[in-house]
DRENDO-1510 file (C-alpha; in Angstrom, 1 decimal, always signed):
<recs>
REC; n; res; u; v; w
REC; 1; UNK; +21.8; -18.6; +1.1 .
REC; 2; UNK; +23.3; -15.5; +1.0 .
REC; 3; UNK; +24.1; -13.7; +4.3 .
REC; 4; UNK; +25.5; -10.1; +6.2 .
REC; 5; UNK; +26.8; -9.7; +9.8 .
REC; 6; UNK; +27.4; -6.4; +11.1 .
REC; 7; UNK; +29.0; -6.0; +14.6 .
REC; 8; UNK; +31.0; -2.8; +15.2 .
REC; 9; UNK; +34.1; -5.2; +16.8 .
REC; 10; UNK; +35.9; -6.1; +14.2 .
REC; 11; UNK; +38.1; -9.1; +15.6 .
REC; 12; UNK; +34.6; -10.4; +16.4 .
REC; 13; UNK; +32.7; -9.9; +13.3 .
REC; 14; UNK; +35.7; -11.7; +11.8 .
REC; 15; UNK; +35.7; -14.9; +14.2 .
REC; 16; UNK; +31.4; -14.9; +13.1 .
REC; 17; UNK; +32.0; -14.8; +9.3 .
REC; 18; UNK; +34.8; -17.4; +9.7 .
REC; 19; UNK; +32.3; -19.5; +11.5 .
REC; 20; UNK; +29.6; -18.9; +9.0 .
REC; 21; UNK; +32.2; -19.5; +5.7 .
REC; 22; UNK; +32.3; -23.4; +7.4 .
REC; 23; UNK; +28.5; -24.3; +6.5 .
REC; 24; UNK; +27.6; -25.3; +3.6 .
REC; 25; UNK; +24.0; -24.0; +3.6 .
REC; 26; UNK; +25.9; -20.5; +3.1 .
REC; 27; UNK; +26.6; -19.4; +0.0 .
REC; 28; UNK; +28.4; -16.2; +0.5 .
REC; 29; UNK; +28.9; -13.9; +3.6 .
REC; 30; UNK; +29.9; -10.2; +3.9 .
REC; 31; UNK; +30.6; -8.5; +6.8 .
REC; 32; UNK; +30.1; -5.0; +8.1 .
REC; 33; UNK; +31.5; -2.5; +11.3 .
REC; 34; UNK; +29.5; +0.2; +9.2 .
REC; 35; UNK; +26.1; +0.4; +9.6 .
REC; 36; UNK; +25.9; +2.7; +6.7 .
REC; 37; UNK; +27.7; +0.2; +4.3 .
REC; 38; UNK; +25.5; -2.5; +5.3 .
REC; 39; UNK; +22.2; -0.7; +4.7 .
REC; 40; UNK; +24.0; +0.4; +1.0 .
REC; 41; UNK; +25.1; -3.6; +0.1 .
REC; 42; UNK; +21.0; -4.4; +1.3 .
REC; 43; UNK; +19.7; -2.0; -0.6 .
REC; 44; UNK; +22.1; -3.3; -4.2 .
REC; 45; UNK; +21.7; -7.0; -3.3 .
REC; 46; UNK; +20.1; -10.0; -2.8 .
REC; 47; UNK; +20.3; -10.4; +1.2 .
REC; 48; UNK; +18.8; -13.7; +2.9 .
REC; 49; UNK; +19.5; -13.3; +6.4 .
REC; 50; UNK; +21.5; -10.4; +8.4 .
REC; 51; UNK; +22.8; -11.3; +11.8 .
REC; 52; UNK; +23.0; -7.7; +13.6 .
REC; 53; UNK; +24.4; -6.9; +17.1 .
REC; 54; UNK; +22.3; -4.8; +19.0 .
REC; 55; UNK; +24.6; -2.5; +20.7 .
REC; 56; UNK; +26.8; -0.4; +18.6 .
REC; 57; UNK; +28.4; +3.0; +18.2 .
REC; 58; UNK; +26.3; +5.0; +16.3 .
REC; 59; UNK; +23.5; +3.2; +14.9 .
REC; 60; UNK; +22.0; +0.8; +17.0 .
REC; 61; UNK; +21.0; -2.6; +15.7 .
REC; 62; UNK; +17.6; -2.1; +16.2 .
REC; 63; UNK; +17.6; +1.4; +14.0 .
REC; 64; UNK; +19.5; -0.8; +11.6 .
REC; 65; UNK; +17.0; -3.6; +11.5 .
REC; 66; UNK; +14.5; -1.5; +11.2 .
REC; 67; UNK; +16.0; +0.3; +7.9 .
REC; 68; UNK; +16.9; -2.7; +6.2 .
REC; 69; UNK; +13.0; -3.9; +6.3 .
REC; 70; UNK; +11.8; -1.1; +4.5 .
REC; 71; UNK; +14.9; -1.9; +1.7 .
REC; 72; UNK; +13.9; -5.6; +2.0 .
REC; 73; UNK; +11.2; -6.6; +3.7 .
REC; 74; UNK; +11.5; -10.2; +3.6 .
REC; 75; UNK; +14.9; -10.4; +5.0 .
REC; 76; UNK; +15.6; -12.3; +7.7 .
REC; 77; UNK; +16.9; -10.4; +10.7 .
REC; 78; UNK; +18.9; -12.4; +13.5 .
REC; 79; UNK; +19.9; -10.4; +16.6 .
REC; 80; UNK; +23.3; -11.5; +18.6 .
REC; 81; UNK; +24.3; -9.5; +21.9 .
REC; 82; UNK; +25.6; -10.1; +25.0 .
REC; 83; UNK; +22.0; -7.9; +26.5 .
REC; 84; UNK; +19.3; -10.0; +26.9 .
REC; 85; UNK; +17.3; -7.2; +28.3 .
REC; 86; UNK; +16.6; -6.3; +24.8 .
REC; 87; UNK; +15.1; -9.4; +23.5 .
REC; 88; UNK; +11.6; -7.9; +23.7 .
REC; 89; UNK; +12.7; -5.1; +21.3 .
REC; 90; UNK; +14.0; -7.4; +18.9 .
REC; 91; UNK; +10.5; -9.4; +19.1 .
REC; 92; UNK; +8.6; -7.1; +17.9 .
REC; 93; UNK; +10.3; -6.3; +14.9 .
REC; 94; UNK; +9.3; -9.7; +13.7 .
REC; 95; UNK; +12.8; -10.8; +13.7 .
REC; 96; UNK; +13.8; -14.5; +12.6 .
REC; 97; UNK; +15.7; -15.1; +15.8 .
REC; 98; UNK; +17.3; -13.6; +18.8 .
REC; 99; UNK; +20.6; -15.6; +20.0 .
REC; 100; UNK; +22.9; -14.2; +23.1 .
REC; 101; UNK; +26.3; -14.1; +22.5 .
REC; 102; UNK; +28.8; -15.7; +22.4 .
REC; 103; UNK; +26.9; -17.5; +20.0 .
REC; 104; UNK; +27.7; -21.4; +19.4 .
REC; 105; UNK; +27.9; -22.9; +15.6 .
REC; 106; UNK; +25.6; -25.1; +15.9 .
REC; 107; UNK; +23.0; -22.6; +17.6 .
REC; 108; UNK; +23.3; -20.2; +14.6 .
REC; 109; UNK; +23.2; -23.5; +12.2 .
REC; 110; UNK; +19.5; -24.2; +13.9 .
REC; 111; UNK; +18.4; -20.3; +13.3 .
REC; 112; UNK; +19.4; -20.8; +9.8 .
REC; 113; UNK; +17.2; -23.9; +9.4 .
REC; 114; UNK; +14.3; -22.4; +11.3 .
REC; 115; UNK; +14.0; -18.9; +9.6 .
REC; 116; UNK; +11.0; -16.8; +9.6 .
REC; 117; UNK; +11.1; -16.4; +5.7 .
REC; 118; UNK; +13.2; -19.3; +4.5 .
REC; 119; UNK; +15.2; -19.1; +0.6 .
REC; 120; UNK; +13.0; -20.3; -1.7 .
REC; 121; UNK; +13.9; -22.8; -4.8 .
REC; 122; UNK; +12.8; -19.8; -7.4 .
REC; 123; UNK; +10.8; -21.1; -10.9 .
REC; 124; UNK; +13.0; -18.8; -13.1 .
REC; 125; UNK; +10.3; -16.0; -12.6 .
REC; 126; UNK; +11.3; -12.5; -11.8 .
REC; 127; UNK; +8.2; -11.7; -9.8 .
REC; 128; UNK; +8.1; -13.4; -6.4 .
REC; 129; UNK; +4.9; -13.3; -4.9 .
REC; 130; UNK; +5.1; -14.1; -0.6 .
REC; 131; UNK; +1.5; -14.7; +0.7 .
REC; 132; UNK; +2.6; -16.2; +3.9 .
REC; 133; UNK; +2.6; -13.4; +6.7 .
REC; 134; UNK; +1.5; -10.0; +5.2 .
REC; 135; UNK; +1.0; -9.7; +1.3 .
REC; 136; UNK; +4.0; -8.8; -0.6 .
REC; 137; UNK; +5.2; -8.6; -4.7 .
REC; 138; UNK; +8.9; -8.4; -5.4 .
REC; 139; UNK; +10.6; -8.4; -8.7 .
REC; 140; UNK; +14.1; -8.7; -9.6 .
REC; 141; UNK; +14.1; -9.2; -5.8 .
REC; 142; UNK; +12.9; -5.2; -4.8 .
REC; 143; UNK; +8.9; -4.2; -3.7 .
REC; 144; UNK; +7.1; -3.9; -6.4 .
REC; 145; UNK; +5.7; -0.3; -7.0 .
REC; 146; UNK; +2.1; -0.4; -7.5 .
REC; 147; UNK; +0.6; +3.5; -7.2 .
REC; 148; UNK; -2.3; +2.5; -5.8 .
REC; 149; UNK; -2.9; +0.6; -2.6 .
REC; 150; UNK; -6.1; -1.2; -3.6 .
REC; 151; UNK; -4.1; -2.1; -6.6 .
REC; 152; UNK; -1.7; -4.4; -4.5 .
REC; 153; UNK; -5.3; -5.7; -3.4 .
REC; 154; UNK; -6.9; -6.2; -6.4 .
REC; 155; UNK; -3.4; -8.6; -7.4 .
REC; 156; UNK; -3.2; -10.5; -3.6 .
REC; 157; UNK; -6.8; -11.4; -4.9 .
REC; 158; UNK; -5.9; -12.4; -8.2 .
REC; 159; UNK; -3.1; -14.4; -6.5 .
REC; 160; UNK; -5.6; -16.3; -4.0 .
REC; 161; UNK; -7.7; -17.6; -7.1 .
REC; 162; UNK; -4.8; -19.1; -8.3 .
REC; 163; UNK; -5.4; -18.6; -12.3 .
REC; 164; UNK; -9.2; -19.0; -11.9 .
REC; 165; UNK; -10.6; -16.1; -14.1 .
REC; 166; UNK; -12.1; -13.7; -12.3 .
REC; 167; UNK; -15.3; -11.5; -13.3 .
REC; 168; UNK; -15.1; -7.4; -12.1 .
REC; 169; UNK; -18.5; -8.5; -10.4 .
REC; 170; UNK; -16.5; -11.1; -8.3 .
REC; 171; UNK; -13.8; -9.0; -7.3 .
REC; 172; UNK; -15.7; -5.8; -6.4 .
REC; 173; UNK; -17.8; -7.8; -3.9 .
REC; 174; UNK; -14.5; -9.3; -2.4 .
REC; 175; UNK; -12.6; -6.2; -1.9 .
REC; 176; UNK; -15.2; -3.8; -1.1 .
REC; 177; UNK; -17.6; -6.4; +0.4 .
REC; 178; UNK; -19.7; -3.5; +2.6 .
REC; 179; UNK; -19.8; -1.1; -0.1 .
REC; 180; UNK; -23.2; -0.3; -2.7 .
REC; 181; UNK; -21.9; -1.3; -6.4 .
REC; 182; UNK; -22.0; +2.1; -8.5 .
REC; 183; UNK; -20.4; +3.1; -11.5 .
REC; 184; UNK; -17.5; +5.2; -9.8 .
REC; 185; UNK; -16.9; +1.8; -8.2 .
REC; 186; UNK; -17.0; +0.1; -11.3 .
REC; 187; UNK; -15.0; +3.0; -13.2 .
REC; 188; UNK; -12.3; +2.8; -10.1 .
REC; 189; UNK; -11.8; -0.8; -10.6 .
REC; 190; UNK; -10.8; -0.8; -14.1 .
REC; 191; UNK; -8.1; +1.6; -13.3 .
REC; 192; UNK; -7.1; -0.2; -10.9 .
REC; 193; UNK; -6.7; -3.1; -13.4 .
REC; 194; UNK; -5.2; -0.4; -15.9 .
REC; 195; UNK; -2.9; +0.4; -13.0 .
REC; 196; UNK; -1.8; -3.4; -12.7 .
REC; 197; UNK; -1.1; -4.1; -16.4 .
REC; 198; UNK; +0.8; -0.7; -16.4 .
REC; 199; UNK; +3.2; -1.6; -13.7 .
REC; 200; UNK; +3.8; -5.6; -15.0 .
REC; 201; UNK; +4.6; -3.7; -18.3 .
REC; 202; UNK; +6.8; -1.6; -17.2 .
REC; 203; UNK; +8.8; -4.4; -16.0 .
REC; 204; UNK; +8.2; -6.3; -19.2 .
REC; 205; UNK; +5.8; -9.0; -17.4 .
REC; 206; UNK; +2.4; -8.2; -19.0 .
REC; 207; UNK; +2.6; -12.5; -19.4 .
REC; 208; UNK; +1.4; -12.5; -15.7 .
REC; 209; UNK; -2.1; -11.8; -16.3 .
REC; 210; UNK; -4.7; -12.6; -19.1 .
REC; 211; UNK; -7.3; -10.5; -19.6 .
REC; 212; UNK; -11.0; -10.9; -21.6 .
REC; 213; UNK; -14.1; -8.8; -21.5 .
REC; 214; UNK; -15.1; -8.3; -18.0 .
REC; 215; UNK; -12.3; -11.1; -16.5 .
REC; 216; UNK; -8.4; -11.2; -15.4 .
REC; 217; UNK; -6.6; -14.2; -14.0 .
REC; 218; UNK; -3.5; -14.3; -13.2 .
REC; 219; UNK; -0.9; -17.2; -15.0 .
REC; 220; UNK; +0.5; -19.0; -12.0 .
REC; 221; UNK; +3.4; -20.8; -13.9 .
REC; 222; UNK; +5.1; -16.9; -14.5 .
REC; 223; UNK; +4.8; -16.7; -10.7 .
REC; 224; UNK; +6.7; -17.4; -8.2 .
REC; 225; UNK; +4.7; -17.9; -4.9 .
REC; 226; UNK; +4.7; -19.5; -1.4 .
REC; 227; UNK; +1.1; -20.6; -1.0 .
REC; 228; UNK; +1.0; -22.4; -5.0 .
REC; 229; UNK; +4.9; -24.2; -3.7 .
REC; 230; UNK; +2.7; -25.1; -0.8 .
REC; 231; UNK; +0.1; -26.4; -2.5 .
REC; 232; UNK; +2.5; -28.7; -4.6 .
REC; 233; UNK; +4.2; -29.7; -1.1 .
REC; 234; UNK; +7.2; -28.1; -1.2 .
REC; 235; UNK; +8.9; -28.5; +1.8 .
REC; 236; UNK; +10.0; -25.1; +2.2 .
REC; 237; UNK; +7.1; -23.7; +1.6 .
REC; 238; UNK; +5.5; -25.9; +4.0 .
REC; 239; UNK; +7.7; -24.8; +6.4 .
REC; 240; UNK; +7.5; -20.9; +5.9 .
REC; 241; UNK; +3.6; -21.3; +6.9 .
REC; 242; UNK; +3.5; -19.4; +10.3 .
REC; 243; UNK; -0.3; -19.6; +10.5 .
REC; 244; UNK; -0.5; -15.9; +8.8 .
REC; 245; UNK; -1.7; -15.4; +5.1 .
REC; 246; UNK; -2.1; -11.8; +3.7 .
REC; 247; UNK; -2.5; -11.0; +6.6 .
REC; 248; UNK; -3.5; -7.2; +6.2 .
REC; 249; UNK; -7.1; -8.6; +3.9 .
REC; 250; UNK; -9.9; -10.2; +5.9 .
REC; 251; UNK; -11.4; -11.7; +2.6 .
REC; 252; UNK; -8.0; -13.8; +2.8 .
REC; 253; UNK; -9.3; -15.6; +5.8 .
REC; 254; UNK; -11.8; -18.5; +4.3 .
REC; 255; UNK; -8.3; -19.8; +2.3 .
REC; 256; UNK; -6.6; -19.5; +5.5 .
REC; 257; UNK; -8.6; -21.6; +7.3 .
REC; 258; UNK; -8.5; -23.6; +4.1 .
REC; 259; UNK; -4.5; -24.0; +4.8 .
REC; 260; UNK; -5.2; -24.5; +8.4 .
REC; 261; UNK; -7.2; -27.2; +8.0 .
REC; 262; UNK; -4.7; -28.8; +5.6 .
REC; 263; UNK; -1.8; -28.7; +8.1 .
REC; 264; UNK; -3.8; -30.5; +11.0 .
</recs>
């Protein structure tokens, strides 16, 4: 996995990427006293995990954390500081883990096996599909730009039928489930389906869906996707379940209790 630490002190951001160069479930580590130059390599870079003190000059870790989610919101963030007063904060940014310093090797070895979005085994696709937690779409590794909220919808729903075609019937009763069907509703679904074909072309990955008369599907073998590696029992996969899926769309919840039910 590929990994940042940024601590303001250098002789001690040294003595942690020595420590992290010795496992072998690192891959490569840079290290940071610059906030600034951190949030730059995120931003230009595959990042798995950033371990972040808390207190620094300047930008504070927290600040930092929270920058570096909207660059990459599936990084893993790992607090270290000698304060445990501000564990709480660090909680509620979702963070991977939280460990005091001076912080033992085999401590951060455990955070590293237990992390809140673990490295994934990709399939060779560019478009990486995370289900578990809140609904995201990356490709080549960055959010994918969809211009339309209800547009990311419309795909997390595509995603949950798993390559089942799906009629415009079926998916405006899913995503607007309290609302009369009219023709603006109708009309505003297929640009929204316009909207989705436009952005997977633009990235040359128009493969990703098939569409017919009145039905899309998605092609799950050109994705690559948590919930279809769990399915197959991947291990990591398995392990990345934190009893959340897409979070933020209540007609996700019969397949999560699907998944729950699974895991017992």
């Amino acid at each position: 996995m590929k990994v940042i630490a940024v601590d303001d002190e250098q002789i001690i951001l040294d003595d942690f990427v020595d420590m992290l160069n010795r496992m072998d479930e690192v891959s490569s580590v840079k290290g940071f006293t610059s906030c600034e130059r951190a949030l730059q390599y995120i931003g230009e870079n595959d990042v798995d995990v950033a371990f972040l003190d808390i207190r620094m000059r300047g930008m504070d870790g927290i600040t930092l954390a929270k920058r570096a989610k909207v660059l990459k919101p599936a990084l893993n963030i790992i607090f270290l500081t000698a304060y445990p007063e501000y564990s709480l904060d660090a909680m509620q940014l979702h963070a991977s883990g939280y460990l005091v310093k001076p912080a033992m090797e085999e401590d951060v070895r455990k955070e590293l096996r237990d992390l809140r979005v673990p490295p994934e085994v990709h399939n060779g696709s560019r478009i990486k599909v995370q289900c578990f937690g809140n609904f995201e779409v990356f490709v080549d590794s960055y959010p994918c730009p969809f211009k339309y909220i209800k547009t990311k919808e419309l795909f997390a729903y595509l995603i949950d039928r798993r390559g089942t075609f799906c009629s415009n019937g079926e998916i405006l009763a899913a995503l607007w489930e309290d609302k009369e069907i009219t023709v603006s509703l109708e009309n505003y679904l297929r640009n929204l389906i316009s909207d989705l074909r436009a952005v997977l072309k633009e990235f040359d990955l128009e493969d990703v869906i098939n569409k017919k008369k009145g039905m899309i599907r998605v092609v799950p073998e050109k994705i690559d996707c948590d919930y279809y590696r769990w399915i197959e029992g991947d291990s990591v996969a398995i392990n990345a379940f934190n009893g959340e899926y897409m979070s933020q769309y209540s007609w996700a919840e019969d397949t999560l209790a699907g998944i729950e039910n699974r895991s017992i």
